[in-house]
Each structure stands twice: as structure tokens, then as C-alpha cells.
PDB file of N, H, CA, C and O in Angstrom:
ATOM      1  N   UNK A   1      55.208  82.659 124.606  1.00  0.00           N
ATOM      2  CA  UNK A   1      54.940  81.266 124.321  1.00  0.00           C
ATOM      3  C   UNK A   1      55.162  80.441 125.577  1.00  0.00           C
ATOM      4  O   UNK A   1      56.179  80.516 126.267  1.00  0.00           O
ATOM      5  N   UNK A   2      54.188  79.696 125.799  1.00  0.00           N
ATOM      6  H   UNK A   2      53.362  79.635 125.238  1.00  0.00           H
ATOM      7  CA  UNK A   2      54.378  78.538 126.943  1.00  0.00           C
ATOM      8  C   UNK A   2      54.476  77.177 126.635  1.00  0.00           C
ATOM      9  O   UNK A   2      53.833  76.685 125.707  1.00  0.00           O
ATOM     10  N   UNK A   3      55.220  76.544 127.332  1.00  0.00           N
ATOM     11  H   UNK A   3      55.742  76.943 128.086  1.00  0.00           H
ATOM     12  CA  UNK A   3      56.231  75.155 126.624  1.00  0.00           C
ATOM     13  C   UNK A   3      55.060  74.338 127.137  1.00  0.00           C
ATOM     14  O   UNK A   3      54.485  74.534 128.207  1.00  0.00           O
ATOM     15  N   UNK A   4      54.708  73.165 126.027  1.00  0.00           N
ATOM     16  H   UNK A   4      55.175  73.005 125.158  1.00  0.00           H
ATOM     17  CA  UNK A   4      53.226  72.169 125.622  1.00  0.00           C
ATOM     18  C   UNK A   4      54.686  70.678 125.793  1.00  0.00           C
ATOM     19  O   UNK A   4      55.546  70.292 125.001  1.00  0.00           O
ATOM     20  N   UNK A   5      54.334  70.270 127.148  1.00  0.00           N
ATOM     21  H   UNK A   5      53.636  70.584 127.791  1.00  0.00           H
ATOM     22  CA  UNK A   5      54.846  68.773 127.249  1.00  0.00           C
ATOM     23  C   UNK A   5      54.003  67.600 126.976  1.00  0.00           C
ATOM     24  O   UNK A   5      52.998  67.670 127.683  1.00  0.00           O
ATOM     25  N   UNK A   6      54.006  66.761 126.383  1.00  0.00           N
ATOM     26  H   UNK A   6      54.823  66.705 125.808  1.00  0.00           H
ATOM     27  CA  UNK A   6      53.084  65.322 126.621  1.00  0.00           C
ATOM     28  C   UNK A   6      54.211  64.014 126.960  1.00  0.00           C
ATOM     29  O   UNK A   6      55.154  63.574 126.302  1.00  0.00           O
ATOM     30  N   UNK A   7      53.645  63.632 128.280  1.00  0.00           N
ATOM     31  H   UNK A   7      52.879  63.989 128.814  1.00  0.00           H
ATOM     32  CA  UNK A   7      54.545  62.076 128.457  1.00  0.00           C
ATOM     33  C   UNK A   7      53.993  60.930 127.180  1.00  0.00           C
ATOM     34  O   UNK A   7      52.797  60.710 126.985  1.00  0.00           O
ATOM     35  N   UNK A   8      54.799  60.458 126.608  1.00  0.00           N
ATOM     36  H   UNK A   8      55.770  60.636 126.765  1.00  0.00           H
ATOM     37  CA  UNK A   8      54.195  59.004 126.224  1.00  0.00           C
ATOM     38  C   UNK A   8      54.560  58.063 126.840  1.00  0.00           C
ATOM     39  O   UNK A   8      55.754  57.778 126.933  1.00  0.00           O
ATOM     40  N   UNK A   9      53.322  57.172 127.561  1.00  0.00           N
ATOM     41  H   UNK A   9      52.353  57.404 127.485  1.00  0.00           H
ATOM     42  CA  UNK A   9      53.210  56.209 128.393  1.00  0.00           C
ATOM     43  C   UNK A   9      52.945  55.048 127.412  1.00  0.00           C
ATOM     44  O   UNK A   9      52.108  55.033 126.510  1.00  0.00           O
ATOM     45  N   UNK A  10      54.211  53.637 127.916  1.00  0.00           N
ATOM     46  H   UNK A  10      54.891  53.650 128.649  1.00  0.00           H
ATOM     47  CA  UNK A  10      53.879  52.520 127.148  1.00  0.00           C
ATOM     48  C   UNK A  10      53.768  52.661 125.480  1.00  0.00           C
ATOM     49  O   UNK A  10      53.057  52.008 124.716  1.00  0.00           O
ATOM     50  N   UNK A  11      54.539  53.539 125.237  1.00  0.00           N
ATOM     51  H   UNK A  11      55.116  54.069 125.858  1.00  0.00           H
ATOM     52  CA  UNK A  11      55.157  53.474 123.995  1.00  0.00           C
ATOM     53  C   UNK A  11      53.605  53.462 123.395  1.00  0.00           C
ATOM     54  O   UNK A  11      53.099  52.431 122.952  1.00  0.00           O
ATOM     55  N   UNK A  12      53.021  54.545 123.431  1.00  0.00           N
ATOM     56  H   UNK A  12      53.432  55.383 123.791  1.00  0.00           H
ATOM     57  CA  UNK A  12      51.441  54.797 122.677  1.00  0.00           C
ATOM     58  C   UNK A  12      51.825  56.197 122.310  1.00  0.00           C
ATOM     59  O   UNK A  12      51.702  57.091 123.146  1.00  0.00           O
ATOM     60  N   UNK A  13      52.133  56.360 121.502  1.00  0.00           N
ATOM     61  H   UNK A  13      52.233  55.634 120.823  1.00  0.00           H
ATOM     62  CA  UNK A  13      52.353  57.545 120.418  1.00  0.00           C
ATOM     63  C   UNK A  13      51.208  57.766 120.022  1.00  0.00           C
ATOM     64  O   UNK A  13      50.928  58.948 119.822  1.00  0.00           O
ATOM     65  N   UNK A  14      50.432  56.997 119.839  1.00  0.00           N
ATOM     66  H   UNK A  14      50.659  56.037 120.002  1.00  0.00           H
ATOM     67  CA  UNK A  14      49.178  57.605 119.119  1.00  0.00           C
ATOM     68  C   UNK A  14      48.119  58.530 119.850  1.00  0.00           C
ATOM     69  O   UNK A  14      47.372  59.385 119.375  1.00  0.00           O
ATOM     70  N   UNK A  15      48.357  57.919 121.674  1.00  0.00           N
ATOM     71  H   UNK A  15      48.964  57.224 122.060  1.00  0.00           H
ATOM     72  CA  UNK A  15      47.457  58.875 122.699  1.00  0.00           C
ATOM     73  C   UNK A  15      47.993  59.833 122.416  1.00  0.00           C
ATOM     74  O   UNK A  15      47.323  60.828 122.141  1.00  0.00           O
ATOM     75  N   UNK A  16      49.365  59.866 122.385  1.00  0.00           N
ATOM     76  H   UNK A  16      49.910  59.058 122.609  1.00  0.00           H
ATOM     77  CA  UNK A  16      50.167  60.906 123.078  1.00  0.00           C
ATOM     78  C   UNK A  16      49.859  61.960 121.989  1.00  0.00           C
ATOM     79  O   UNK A  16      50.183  63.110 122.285  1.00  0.00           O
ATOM     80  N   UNK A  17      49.481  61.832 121.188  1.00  0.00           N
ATOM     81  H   UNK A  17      49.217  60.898 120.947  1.00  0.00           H
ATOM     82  CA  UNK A  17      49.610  63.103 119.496  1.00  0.00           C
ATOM     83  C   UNK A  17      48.199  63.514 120.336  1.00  0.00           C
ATOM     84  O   UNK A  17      47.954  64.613 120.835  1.00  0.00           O
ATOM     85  N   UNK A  18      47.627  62.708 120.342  1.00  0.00           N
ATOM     86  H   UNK A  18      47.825  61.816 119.937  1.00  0.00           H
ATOM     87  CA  UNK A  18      46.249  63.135 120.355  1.00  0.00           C
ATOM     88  C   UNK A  18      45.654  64.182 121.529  1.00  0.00           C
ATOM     89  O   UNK A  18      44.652  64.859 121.755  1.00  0.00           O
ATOM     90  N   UNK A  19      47.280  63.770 122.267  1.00  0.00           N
ATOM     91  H   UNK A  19      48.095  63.220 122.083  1.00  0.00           H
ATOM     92  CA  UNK A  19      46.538  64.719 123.502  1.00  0.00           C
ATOM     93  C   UNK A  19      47.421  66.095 123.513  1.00  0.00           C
ATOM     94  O   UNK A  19      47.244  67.083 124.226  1.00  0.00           O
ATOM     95  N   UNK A  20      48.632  65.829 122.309  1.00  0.00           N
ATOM     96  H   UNK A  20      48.776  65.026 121.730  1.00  0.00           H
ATOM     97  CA  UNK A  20      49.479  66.990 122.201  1.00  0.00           C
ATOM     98  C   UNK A  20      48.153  67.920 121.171  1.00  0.00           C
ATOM     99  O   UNK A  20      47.745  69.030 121.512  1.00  0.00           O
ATOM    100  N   UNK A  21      47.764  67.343 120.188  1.00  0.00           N
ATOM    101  H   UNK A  21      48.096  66.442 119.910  1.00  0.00           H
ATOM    102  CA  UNK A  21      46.591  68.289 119.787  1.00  0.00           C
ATOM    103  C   UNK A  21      46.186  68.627 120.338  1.00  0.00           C
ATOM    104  O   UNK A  21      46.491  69.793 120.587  1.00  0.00           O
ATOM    105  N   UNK A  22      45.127  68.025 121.083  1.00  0.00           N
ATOM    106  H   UNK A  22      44.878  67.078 120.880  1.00  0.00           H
ATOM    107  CA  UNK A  22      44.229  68.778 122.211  1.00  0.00           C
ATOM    108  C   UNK A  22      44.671  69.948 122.883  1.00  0.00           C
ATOM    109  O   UNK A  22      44.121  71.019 122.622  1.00  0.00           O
ATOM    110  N   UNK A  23      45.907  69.865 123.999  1.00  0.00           N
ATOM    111  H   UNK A  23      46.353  68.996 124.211  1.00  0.00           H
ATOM    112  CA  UNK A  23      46.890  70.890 124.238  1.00  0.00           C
ATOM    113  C   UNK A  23      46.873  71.942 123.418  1.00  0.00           C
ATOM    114  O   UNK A  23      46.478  73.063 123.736  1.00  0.00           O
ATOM    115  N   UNK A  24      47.263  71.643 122.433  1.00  0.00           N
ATOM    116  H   UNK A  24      47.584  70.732 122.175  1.00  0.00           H
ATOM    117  CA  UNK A  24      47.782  72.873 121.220  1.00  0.00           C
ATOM    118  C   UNK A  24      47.019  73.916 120.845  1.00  0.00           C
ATOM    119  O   UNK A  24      47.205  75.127 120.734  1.00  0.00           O
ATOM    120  N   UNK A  25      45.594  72.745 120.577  1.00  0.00           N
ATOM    121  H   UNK A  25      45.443  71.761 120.667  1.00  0.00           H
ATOM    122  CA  UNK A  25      44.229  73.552 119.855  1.00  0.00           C
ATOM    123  C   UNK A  25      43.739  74.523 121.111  1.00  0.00           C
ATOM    124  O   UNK A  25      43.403  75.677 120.845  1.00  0.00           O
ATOM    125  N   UNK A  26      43.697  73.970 122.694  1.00  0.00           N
ATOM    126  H   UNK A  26      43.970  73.033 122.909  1.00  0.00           H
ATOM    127  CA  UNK A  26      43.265  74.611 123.355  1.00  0.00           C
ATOM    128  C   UNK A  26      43.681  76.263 123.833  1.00  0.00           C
ATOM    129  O   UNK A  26      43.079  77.197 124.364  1.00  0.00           O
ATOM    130  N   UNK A  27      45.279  75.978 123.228  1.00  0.00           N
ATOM    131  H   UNK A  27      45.768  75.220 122.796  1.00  0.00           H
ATOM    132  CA  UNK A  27      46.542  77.283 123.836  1.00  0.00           C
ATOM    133  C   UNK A  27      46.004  78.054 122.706  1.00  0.00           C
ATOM    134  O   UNK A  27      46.081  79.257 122.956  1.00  0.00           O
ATOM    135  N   UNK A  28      45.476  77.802 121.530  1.00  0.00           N
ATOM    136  H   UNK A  28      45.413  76.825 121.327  1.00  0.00           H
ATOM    137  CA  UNK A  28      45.015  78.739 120.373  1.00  0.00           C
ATOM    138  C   UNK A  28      45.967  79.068 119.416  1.00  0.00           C
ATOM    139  O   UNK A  28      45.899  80.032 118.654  1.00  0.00           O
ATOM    140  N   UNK A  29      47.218  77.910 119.497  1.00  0.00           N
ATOM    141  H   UNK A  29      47.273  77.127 120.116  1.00  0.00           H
ATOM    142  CA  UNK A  29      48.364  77.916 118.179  1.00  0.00           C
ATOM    143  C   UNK A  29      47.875  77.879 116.877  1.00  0.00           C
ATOM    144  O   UNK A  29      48.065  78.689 115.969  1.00  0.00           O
ATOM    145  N   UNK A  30      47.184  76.790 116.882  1.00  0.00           N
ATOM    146  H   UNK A  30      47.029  76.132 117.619  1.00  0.00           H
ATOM    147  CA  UNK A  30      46.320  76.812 115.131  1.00  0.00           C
ATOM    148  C   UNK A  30      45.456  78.153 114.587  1.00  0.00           C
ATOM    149  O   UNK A  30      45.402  78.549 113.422  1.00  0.00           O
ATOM    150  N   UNK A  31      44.770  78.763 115.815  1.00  0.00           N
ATOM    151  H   UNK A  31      44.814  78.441 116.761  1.00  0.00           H
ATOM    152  CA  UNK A  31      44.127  79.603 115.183  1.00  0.00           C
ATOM    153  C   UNK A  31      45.164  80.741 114.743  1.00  0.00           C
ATOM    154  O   UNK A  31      45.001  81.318 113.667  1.00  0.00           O
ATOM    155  N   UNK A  32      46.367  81.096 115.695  1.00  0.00           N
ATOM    156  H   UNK A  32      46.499  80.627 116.568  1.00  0.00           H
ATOM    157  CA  UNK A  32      46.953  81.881 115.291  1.00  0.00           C
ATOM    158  C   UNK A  32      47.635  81.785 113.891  1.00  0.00           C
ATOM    159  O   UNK A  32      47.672  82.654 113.019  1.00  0.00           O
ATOM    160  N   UNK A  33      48.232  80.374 113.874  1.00  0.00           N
ATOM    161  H   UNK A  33      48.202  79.669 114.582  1.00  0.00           H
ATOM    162  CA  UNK A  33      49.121  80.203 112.928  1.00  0.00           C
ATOM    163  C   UNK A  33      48.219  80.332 111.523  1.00  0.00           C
ATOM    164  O   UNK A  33      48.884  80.515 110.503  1.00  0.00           O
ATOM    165  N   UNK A  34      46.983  80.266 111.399  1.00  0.00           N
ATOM    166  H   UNK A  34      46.443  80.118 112.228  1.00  0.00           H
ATOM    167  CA  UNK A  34      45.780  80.170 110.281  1.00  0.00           C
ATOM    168  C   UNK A  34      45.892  81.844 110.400  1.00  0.00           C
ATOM    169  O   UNK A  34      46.293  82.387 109.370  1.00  0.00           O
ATOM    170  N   UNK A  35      45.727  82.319 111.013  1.00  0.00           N
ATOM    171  H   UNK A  35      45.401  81.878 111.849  1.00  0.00           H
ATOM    172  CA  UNK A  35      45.304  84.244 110.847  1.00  0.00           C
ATOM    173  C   UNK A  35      46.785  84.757 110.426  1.00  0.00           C
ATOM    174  O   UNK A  35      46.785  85.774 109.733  1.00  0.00           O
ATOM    175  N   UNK A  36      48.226  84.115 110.793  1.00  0.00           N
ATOM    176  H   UNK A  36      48.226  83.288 111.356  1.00  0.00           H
ATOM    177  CA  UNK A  36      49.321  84.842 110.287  1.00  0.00           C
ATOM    178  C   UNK A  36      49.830  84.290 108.875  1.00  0.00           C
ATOM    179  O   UNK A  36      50.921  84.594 108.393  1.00  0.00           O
ATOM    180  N   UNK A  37      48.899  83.441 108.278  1.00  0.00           N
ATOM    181  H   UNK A  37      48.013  83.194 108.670  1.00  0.00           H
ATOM    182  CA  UNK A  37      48.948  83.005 106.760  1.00  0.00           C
ATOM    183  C   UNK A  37      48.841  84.141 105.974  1.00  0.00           C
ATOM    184  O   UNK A  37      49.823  84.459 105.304  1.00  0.00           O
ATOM    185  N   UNK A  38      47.679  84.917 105.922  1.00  0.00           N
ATOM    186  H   UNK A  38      46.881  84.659 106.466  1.00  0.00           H
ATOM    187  CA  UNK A  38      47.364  85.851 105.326  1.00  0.00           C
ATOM    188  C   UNK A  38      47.501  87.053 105.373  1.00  0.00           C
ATOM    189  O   UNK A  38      47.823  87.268 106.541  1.00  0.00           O
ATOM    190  N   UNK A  39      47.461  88.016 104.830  1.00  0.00           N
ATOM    191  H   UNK A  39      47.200  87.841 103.881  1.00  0.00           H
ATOM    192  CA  UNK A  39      47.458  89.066 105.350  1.00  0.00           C
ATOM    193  C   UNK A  39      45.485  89.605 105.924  1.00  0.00           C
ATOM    194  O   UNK A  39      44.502  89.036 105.450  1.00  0.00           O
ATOM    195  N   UNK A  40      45.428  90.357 106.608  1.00  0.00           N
ATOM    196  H   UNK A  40      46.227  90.819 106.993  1.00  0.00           H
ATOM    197  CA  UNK A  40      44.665  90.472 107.035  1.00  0.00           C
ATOM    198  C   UNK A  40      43.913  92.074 107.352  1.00  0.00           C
ATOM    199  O   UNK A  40      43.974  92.655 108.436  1.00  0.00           O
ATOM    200  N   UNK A  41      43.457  92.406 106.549  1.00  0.00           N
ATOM    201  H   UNK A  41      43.407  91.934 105.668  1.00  0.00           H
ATOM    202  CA  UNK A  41      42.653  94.243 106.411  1.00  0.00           C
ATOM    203  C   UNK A  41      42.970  94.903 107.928  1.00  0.00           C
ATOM    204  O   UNK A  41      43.078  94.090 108.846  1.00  0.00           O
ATOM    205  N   UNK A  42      43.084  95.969 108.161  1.00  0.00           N
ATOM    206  H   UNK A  42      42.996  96.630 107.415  1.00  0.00           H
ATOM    207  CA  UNK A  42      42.713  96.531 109.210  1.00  0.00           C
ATOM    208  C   UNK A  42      41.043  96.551 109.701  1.00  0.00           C
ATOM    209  O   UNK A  42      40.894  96.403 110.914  1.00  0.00           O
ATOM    210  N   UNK A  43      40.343  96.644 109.251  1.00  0.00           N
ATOM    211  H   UNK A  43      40.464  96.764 108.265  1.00  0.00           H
ATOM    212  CA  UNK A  43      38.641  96.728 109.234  1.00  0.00           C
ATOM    213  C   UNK A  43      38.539  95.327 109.442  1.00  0.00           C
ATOM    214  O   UNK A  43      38.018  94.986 110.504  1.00  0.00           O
ATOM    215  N   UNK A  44      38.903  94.479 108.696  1.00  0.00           N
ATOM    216  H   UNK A  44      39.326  94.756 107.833  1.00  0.00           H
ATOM    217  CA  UNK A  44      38.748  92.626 109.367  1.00  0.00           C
ATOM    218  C   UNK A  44      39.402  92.622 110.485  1.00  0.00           C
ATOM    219  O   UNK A  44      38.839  91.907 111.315  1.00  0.00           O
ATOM    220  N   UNK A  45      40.723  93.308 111.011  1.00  0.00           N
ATOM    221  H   UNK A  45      41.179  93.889 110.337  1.00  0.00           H
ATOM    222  CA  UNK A  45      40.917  92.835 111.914  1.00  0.00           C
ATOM    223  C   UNK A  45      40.011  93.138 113.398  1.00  0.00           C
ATOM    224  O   UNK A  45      39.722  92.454 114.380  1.00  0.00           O
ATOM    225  N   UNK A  46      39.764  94.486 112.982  1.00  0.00           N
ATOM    226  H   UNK A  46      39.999  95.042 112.185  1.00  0.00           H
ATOM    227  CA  UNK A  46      38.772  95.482 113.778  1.00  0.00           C
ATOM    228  C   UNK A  46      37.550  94.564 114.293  1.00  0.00           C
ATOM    229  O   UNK A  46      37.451  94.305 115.492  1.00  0.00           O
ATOM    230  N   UNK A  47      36.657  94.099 113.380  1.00  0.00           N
ATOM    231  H   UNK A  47      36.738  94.309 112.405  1.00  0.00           H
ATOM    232  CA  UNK A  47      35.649  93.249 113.441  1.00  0.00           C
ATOM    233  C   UNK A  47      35.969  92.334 113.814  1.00  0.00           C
ATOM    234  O   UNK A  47      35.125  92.029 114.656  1.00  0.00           O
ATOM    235  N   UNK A  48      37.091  91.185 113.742  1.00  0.00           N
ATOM    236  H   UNK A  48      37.777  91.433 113.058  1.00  0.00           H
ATOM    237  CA  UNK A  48      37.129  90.059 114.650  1.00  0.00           C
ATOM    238  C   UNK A  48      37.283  90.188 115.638  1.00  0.00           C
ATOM    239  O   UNK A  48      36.745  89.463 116.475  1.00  0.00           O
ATOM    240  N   UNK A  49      38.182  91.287 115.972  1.00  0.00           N
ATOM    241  H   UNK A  49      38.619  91.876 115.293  1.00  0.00           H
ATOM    242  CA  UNK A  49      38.302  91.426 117.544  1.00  0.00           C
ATOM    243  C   UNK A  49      37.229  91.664 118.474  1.00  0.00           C
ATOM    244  O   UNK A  49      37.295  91.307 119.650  1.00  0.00           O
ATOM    245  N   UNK A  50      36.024  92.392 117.861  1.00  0.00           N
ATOM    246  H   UNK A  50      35.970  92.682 116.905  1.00  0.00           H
ATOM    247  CA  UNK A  50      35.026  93.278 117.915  1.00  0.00           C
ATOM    248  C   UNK A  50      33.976  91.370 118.503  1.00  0.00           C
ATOM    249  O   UNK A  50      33.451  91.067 119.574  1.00  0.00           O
ATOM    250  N   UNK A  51      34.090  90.719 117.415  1.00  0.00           N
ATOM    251  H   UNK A  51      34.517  90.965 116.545  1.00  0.00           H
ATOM    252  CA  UNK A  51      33.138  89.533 117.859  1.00  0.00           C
ATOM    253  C   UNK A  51      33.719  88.923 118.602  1.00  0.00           C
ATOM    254  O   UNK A  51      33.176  88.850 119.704  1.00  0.00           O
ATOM    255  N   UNK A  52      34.432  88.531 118.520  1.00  0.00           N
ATOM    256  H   UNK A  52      34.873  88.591 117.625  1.00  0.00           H
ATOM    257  CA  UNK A  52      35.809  87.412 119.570  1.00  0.00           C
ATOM    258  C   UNK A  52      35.234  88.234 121.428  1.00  0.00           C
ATOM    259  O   UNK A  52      34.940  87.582 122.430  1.00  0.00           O
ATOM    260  N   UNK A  53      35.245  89.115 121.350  1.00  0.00           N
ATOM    261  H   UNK A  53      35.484  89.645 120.536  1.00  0.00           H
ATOM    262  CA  UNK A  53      34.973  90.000 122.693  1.00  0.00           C
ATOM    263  C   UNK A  53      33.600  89.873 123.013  1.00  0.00           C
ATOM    264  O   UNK A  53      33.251  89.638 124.169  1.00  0.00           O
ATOM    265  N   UNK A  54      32.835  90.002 122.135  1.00  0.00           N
ATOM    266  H   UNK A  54      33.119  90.193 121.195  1.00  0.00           H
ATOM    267  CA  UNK A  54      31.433  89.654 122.284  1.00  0.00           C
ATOM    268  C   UNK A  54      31.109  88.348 122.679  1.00  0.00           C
ATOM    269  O   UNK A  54      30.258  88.179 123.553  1.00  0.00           O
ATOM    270  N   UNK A  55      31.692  87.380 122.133  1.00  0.00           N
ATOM    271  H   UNK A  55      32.383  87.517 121.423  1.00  0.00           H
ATOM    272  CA  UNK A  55      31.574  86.082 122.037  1.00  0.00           C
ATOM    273  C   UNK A  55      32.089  86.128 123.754  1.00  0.00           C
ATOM    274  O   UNK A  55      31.269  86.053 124.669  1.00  0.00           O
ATOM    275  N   UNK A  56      33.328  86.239 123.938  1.00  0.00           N
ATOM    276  H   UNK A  56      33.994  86.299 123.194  1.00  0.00           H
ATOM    277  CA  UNK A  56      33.738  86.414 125.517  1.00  0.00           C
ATOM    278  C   UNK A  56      32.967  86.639 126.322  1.00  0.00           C
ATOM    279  O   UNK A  56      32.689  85.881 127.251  1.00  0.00           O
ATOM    280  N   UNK A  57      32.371  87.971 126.062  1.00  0.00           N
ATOM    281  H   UNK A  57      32.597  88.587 125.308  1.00  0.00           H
ATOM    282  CA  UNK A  57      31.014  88.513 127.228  1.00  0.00           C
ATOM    283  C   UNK A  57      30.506  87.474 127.245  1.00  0.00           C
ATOM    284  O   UNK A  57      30.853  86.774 128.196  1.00  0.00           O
ATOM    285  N   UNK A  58      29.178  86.674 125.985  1.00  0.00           N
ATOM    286  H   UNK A  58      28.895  87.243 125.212  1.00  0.00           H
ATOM    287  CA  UNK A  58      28.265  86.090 126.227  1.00  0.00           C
ATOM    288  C   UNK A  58      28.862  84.549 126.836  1.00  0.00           C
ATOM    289  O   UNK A  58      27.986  83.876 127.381  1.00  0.00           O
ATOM    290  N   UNK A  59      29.725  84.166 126.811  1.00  0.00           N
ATOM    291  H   UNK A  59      30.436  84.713 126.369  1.00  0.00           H
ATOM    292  CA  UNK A  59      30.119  83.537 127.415  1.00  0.00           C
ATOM    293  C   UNK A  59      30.330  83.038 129.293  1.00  0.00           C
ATOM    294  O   UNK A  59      30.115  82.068 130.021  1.00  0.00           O
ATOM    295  N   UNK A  60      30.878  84.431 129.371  1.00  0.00           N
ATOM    296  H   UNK A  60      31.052  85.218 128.779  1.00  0.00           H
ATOM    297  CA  UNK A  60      30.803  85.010 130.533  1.00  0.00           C
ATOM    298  C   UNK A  60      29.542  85.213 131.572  1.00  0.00           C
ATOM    299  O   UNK A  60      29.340  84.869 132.736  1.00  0.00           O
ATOM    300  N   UNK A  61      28.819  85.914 130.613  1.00  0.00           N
ATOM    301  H   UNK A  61      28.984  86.193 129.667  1.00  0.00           H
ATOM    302  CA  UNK A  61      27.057  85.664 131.566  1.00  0.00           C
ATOM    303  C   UNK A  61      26.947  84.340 131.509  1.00  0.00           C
ATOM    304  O   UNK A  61      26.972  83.852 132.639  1.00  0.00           O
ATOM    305  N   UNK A  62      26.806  83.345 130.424  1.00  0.00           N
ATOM    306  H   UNK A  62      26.786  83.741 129.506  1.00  0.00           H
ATOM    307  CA  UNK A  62      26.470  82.262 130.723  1.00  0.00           C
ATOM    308  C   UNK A  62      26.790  81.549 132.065  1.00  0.00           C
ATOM    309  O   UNK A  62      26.142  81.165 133.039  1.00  0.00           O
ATOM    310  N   UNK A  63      28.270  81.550 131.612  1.00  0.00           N
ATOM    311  H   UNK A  63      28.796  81.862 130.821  1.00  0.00           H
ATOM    312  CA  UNK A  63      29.035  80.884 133.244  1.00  0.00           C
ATOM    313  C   UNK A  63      28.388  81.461 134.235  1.00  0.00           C
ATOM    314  O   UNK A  63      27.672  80.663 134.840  1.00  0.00           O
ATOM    315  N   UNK A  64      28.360  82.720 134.701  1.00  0.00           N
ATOM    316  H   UNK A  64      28.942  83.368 134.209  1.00  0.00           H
ATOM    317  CA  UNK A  64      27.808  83.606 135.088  1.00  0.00           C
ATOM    318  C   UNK A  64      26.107  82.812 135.943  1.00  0.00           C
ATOM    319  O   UNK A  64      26.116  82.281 137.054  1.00  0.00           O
ATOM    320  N   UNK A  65      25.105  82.927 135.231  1.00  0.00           N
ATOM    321  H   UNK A  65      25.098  83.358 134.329  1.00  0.00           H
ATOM    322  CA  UNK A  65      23.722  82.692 135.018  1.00  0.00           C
ATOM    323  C   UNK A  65      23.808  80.829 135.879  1.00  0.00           C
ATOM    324  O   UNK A  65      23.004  80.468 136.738  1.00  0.00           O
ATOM    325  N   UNK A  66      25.044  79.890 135.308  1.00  0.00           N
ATOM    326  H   UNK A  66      25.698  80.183 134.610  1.00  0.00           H
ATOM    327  CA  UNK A  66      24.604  78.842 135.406  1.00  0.00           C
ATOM    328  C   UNK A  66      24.822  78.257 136.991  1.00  0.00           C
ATOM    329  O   UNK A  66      24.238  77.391 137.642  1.00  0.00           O
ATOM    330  N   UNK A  67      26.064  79.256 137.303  1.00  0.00           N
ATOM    331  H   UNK A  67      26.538  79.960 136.774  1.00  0.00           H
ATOM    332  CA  UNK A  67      26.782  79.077 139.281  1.00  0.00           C
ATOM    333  C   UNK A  67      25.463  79.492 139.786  1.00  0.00           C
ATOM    334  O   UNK A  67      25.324  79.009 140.910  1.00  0.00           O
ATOM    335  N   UNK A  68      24.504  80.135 139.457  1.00  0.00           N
ATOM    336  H   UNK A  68      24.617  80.527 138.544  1.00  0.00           H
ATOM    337  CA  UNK A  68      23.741  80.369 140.453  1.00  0.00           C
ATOM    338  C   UNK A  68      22.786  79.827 141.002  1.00  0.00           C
ATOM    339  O   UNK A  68      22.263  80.348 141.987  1.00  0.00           O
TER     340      UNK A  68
END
């Protein structure tokens, strides 16, 4: 786990949540904390990992395809 700081500047709590979400959602806490709700098949887990990686690759060429 890596420690998620937000300053609040001028007493605006409300930026400040908003950018502690942002933070949060980006580190991938929610998704985890949503997948350790349940229990979860071995064969589901197999297959998400299976797309999640795929999804990575195509990702990857993209970035890939667009520097050039």
C-alpha cells in the first residue's frame, strides 16, 4: 500500500475530497475493494485476468502507434 496525501488549501474540503477520489480511483482501491466483497470462482478469476491483460496490450500498441 502507498500512502494517498491531499493538502486542503483555504479551507475547501470539497476540492480536496474530490481530488482524494481521483487519487484513490486512479491507485485502483475501489476496484479492489469491489472484487474482495465477494467471493470470486477460480475460472472468473482466470478470465479477468485473461482480459485485464488484453486490455493492457491493446492499450499499449495504441500508445505505441500514436508516438509515432
Amino acid at each position: 500500500m502507498k500512502e494517498i496525501t491531499v493538502k486542503v488549501l483555504d479551507n475547501d474540503l470539497e476540492k480536496a475530497m474530490r481530488i482524494l477520489k481521483k487519487k484513490i480511483q486512479n491507485d485502483g482501491l475501489f476496484k479492489r475493494l469491489k472484487l474482495k466483497k465477494s467471493y470470486e470462482k477460480p475460472s472468473e478469476y482466470r478470465r479477468r485476468k485473461e482480459r485485464e491483460a488484453v486490455r493492457r496490450q491493446r492499450i499499449a500498441a495504441a500508445r505505441k502507434r500514436f508516438r509515432r
